[in-house]
C-alpha positions as CSV (number, residue, x, y, z in Angstrom):
1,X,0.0,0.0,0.0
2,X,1.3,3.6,-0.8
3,X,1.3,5.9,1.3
4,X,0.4,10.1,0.9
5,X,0.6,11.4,4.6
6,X,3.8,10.5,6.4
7,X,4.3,11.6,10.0
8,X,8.1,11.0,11.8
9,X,9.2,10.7,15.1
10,X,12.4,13.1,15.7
11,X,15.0,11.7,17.9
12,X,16.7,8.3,16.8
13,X,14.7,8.6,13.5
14,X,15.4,11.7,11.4
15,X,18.4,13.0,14.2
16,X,20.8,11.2,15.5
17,X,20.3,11.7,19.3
18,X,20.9,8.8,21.3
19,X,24.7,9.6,22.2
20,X,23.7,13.3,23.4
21,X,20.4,12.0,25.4
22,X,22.9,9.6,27.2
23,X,25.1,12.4,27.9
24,X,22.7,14.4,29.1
25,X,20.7,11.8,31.2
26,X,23.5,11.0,33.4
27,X,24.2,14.5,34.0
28,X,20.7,15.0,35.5
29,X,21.3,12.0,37.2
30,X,24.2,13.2,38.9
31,X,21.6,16.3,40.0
32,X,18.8,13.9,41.3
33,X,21.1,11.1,43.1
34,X,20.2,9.0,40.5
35,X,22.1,5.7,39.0
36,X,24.1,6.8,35.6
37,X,23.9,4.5,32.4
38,X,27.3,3.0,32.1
39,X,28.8,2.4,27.9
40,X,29.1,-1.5,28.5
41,X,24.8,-1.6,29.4
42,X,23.8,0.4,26.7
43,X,23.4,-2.7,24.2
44,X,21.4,-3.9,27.1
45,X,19.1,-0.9,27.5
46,X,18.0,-1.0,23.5
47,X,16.3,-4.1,24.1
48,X,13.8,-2.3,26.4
49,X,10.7,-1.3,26.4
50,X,10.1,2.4,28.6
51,X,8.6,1.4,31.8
52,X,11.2,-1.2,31.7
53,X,14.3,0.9,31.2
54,X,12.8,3.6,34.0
55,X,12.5,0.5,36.4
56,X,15.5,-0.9,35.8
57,X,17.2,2.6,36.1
58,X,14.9,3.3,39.2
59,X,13.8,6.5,37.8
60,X,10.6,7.4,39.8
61,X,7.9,7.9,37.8
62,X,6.6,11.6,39.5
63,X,10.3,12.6,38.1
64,X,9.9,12.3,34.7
65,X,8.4,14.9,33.5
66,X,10.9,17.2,35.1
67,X,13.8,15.2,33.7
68,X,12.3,15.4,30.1
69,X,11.3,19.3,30.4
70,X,15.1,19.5,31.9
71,X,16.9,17.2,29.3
72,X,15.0,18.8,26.4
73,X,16.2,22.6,27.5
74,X,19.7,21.4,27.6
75,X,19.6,19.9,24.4
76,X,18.8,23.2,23.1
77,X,22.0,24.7,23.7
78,X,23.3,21.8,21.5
79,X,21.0,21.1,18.9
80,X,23.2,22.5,15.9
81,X,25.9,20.3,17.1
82,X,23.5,16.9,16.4
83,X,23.9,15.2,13.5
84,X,21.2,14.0,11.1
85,X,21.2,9.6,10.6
86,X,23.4,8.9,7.7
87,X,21.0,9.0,4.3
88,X,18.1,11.3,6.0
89,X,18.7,14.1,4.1
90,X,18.6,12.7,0.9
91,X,15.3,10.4,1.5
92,X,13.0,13.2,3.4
93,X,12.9,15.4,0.3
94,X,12.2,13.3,-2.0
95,X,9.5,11.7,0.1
96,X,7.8,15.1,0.8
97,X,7.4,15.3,-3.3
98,X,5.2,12.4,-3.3
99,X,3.4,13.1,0.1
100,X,0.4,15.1,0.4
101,X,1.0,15.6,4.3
102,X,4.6,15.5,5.5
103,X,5.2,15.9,9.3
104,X,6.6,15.5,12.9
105,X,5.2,14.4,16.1
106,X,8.1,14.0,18.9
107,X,8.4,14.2,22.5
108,X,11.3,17.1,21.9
109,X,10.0,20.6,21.6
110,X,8.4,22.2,18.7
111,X,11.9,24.7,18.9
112,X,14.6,22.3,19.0
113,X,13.4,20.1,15.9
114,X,12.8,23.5,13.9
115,X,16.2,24.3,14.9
116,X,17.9,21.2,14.2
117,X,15.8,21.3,10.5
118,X,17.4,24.9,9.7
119,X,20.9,23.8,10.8
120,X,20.6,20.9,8.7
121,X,19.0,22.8,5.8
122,X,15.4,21.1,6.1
123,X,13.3,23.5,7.6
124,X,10.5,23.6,4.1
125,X,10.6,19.9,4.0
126,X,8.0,19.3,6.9
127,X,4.3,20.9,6.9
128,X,4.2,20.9,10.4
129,X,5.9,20.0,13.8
130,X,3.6,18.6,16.5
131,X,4.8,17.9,20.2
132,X,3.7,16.1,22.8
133,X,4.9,16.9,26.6
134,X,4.4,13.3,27.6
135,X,6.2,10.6,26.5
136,X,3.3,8.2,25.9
137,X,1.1,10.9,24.4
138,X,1.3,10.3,21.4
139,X,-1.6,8.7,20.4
140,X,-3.9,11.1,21.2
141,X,-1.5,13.6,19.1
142,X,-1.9,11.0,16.0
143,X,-5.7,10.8,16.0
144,X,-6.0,15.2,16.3
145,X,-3.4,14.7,13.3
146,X,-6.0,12.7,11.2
147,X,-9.1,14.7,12.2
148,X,-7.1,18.2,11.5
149,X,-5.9,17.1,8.2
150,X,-9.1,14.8,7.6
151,X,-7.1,11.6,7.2
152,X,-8.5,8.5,7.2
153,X,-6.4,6.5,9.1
154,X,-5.3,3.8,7.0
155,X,-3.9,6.9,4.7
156,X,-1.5,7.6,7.1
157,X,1.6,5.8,8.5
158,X,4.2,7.0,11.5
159,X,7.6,6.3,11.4
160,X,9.6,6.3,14.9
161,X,12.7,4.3,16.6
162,X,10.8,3.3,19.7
163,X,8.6,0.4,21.0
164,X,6.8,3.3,22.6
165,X,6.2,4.2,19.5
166,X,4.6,1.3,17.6
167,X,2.1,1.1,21.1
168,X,1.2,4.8,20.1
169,X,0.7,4.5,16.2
170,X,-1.4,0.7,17.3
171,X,-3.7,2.4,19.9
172,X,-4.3,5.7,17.4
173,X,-5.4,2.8,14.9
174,X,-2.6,4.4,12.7
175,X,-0.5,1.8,11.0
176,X,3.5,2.5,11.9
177,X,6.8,1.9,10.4
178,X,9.9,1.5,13.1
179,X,12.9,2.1,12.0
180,X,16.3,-0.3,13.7
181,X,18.4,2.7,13.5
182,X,17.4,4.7,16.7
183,X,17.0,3.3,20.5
184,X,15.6,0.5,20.4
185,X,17.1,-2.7,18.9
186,X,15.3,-3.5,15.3
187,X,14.9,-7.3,18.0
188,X,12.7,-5.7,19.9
189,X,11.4,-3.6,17.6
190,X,9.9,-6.8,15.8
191,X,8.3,-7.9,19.5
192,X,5.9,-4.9,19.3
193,X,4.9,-6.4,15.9
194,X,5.3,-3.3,13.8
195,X,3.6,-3.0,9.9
196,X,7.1,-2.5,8.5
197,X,10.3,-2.6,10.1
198,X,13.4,-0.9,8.1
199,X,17.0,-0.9,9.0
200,X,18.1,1.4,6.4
201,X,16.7,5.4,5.2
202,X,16.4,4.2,1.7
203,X,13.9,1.3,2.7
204,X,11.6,4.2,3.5
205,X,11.1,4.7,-0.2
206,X,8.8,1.6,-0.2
207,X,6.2,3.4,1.8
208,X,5.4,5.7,-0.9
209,X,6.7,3.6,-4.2
């Protein structure tokens, strides 16, 4: 099936974020007494799934949102230093040309992805940047998505790194595309039983082709 209204998730899938977020976790978890993520686990941690990487961090869940408000401020003062996943910036414009709704829905802010998009030279590719302050949030973002643009759902497909994802895209009734390039391990990526699972930029052409 071809698709015409393609929405991404940012980090992991269209920038390469998952070095800085680590950097920037364990500095607020210096801050907050909490445990750091150590190099040697971080294979370890990809094969999660969220509630099971806060637990096994033993992040209390009443600080979350405080670390992701936090984490996403400081990754403002970095954002031009990001780079994009290898092959992103050649497939995103030429999917735009045969999409009739192009767009972002993330958990970062609205101002770091617009940043990041002008650093990199894509700010016209996208139609619109949505964000969600929560991190499971996004189904309820997906479905306004579909009544805003009057989308039938099945003419739509999201595209994120994240088993988190996949749940979203499932409950919105939106079918979803993960990608193995971002946090979580394309192994358990397949265990949330995604429509399409890619493991390279140029595999995204299939959606549309």
């Amino acid at each position: 099936m071809k698709y015409r209204s393609l929405i991404f998730d940012f980090d992991g899938t269209i920038a390469d974020t998952l070095d800085e977020a680590l950097s920037i976790y364990n500095e607020m978890a210096d801050e907050h007494n909490l445990r750091t993520i150590k190099d040697e686990e971080v294979h370890y941690l990809r094969h999660m799934k969220l509630s099971d990487f806060l637990d096994h961090l033993a992040v209390p869940k009443r600080l979350v949102p405080k670390l992701l408000y936090k984490g996403t401020r400081i990754l403002k003062s970095r954002i031009s230093q990001l780079p994009m996943v290898t092959g992103m910036d050649e497939v995103l414009p030429k999917l735009r040309k045969q999409s009739d709704h192009f767009g972002i829905l993330t958990s970062n802010s609205v101002e770091n992805v617009e940043l990041f998009l002008k650093h990199h030279g894509l700010q016209d590719v996208f139609s619109f940047v949505s964000s969600t302050s929560k991190l499971t949030g996004k189904a309820k973002h997906l479905r306004s998505i579909c009544r805003t643009f009057s989308i039938e759902a099945d003419d739509i497909i999201y595209i994120g790194d994240e088993i988190r994802d996949v749940k979203a895209a499932k409950k919105a009734g939106v079918p979803v595309a993960a990608v193995g390039w971002g946090f979580n391990s394309p192994e358990a990526l397949v265990g949330a039983n995604p429509n399409f699972l890619f493991h390279e930029p140029t595999e995204l052409h299939g959606l549309v082709e």
